[in-house]
Backbone as CSV, one residue per row, in Angstrom:
resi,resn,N_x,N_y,N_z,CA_x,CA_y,CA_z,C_x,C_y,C_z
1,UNK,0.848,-1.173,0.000,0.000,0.000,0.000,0.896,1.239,0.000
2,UNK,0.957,1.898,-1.168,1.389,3.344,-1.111,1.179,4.352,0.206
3,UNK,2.495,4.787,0.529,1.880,5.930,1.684,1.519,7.372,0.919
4,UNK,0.846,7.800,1.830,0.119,9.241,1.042,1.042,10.238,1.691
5,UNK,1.242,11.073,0.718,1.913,12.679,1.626,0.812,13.076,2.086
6,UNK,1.095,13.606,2.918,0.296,14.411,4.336,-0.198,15.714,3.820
7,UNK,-0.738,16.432,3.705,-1.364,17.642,2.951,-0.784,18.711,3.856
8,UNK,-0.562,19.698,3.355,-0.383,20.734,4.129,-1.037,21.584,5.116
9,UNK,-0.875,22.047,5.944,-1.948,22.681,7.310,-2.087,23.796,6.733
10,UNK,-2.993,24.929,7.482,-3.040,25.834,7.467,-1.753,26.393,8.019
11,UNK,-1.384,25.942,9.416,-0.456,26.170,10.099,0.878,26.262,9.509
12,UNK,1.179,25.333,8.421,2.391,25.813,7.955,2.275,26.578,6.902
13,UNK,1.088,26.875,6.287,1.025,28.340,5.760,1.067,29.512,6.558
14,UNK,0.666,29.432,7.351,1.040,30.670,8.152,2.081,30.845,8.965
15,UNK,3.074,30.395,8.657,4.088,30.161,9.073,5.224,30.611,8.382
16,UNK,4.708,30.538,6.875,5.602,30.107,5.902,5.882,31.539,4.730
17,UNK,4.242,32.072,4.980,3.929,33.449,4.024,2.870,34.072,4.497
18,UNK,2.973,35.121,3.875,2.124,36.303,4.313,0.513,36.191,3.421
19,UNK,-0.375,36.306,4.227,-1.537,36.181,3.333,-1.778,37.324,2.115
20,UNK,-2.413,36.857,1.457,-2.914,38.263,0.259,-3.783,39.032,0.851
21,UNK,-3.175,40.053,1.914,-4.294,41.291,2.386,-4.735,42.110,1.533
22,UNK,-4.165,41.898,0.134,-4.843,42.936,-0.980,-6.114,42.644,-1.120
23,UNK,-6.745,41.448,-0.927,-8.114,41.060,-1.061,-9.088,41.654,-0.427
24,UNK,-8.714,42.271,1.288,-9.531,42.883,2.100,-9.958,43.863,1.813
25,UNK,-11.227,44.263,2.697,-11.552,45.780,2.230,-11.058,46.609,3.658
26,UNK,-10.886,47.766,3.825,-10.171,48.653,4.688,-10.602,48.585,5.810
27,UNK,-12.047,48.244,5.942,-12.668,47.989,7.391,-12.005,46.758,7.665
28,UNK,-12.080,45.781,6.918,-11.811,44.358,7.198,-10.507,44.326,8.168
29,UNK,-9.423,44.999,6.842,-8.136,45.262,7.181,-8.002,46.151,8.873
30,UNK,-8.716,46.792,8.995,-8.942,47.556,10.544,-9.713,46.549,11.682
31,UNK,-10.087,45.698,11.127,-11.182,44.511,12.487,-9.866,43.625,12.331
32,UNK,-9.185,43.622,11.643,-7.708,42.117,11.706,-6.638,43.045,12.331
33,UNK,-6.536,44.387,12.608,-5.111,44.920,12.661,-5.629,45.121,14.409
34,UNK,-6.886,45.917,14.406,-7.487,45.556,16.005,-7.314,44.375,16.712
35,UNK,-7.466,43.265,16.687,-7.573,41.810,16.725,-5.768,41.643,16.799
36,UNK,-5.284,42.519,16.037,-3.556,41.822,16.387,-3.236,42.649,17.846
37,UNK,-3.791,43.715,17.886,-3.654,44.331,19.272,-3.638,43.889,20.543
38,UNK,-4.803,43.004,20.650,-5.032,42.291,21.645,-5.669,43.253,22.572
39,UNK,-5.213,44.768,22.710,-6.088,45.602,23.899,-7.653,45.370,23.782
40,UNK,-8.420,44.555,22.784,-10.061,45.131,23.091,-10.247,43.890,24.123
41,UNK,-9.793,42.919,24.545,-9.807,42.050,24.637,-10.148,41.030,23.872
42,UNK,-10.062,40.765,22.663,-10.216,40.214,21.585,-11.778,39.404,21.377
43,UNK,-13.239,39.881,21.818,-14.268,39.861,22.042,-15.236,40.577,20.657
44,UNK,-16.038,40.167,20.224,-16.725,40.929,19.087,-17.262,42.113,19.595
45,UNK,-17.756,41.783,21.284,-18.297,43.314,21.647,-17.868,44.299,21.862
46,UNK,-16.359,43.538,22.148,-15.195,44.786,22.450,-14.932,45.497,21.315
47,UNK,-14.512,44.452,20.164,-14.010,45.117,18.795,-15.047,46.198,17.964
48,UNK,-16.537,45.338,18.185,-17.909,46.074,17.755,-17.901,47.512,18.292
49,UNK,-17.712,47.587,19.814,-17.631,49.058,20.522,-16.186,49.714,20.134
50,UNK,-15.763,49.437,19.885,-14.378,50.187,19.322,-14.116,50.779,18.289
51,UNK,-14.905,49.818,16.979,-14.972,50.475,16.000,-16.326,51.222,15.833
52,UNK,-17.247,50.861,16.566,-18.185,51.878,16.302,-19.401,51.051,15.387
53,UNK,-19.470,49.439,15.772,-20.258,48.774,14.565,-21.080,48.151,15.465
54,UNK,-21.916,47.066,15.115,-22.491,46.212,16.180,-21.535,45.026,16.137
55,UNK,-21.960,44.196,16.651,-21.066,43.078,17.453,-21.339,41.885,16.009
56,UNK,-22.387,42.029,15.362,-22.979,41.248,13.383,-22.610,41.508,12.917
57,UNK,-22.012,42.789,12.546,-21.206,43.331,11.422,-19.769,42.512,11.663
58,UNK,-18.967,42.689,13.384,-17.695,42.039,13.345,-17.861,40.882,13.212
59,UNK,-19.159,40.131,13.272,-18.891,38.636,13.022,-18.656,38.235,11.686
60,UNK,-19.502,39.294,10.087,-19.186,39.486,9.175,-18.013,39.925,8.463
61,UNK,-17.746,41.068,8.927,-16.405,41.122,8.823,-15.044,39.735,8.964
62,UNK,-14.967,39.200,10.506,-14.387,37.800,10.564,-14.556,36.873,9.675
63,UNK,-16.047,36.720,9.472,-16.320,35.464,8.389,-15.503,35.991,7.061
64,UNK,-16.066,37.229,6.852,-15.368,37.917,5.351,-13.802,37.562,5.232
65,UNK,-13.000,38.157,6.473,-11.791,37.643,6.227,-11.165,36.478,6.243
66,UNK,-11.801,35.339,7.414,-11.810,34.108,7.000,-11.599,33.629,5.451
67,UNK,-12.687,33.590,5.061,-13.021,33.253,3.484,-11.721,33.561,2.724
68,UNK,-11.895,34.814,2.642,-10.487,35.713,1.729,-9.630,35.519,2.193
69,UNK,-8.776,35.071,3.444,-7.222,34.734,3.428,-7.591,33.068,3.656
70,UNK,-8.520,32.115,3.608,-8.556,30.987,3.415,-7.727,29.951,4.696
71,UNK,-8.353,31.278,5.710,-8.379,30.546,7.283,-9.003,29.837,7.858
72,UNK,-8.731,28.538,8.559,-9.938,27.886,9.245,-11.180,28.334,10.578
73,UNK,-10.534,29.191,11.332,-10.895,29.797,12.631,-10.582,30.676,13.141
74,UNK,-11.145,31.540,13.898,-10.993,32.628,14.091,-9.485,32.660,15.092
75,UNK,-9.029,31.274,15.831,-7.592,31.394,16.019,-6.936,31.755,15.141
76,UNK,-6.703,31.038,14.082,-6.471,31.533,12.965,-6.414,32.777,12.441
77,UNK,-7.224,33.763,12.364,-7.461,34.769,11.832,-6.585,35.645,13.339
78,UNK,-6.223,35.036,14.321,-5.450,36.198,15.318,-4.392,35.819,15.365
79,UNK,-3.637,34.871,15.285,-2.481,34.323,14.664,-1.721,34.982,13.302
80,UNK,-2.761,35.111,12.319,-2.361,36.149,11.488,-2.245,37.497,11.866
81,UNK,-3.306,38.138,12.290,-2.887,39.396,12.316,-1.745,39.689,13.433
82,UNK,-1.578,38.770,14.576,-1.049,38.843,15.295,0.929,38.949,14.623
83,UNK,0.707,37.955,13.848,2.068,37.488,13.186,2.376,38.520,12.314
84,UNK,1.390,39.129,11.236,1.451,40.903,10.568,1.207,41.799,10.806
85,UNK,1.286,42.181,11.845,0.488,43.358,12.314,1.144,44.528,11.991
86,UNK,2.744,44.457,11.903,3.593,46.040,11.478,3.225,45.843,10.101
87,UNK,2.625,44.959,9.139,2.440,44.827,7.605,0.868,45.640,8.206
88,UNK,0.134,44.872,8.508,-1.020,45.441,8.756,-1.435,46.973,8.682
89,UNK,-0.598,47.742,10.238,-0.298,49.263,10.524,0.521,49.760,9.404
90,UNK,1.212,49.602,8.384,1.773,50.154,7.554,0.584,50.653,6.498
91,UNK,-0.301,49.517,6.320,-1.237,49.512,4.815,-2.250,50.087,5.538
92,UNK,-2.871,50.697,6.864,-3.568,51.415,6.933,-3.258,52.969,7.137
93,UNK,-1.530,52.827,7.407,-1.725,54.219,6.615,-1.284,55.056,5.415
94,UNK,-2.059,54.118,4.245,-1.650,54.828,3.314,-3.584,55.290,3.186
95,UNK,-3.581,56.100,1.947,-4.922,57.471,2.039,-5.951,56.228,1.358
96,UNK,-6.890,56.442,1.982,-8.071,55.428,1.758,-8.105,54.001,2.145
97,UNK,-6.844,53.922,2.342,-6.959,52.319,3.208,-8.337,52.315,3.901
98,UNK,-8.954,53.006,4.994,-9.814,52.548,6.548,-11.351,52.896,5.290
99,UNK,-11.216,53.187,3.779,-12.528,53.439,3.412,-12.969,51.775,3.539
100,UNK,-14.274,51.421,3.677,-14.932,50.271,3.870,-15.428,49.738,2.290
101,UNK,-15.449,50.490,1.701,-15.739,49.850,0.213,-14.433,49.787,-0.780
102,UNK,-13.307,50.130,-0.277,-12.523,49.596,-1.051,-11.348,48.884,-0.631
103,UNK,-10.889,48.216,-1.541,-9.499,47.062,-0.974,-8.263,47.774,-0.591
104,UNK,-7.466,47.057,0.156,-6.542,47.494,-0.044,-5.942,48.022,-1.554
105,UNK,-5.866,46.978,-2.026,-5.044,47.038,-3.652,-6.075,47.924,-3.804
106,UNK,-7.039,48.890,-4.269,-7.256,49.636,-4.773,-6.706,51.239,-4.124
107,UNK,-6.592,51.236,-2.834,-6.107,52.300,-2.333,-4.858,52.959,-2.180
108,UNK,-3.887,51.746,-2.679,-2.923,52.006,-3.443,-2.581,52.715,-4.926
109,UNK,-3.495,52.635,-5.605,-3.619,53.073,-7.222,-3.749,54.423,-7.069
């Protein structure tokens, strides 16, 4: 019986490279760079009252970025930002990054 290679984790992708944050949109990119902070206490109600949203929107937001960097869990998703976070704080401040309808990669152009 053939042995099978072992598939790769998430874990050693994130380990290994930086996700495509160009995909996010600027809010997104601001609920993941919060979340690397750790001060809200890393809580949706905390993050919700911080940014000024309800506590549905950050669960949307999470799911949103989930999806788009092709994370399993929201450990996951703080592990990343946690691990980019000076990449993170850099790309929000360039001009239009924190707009909510557009991506990063567009606020660059």
């Amino acid at each position: 019986m053939p042995i099978r290679e072992k598939p790769q984790t998430g874990r050693t992708q994130l380990a290994d490279s930086r996700p495509d944050f160009s995909l996010l949109t600027g809010r997104e990119a601001e609920v993941l760079l919060l979340l690397s902070t750790g001060s809200t206490g890393d809580t949706n109600r905390a993050l919700a009252r911080d940014l000024g949203i309800s506590e549905r929107t950050v669960r949307a937001h999470l799911t949103s970025i989930r999806r788009k960097l092709g994370l399993g869990s929201r450990v996951e998703i703080a592990l990343v930002s946690h691990q980019h976070r000076a990449f993170l704080r850099s790309v929000r401040e360039l001009p239009g990054a924190a707009m909510p309808q557009k991506t990063i990669a567009e606020s660059r152009r």
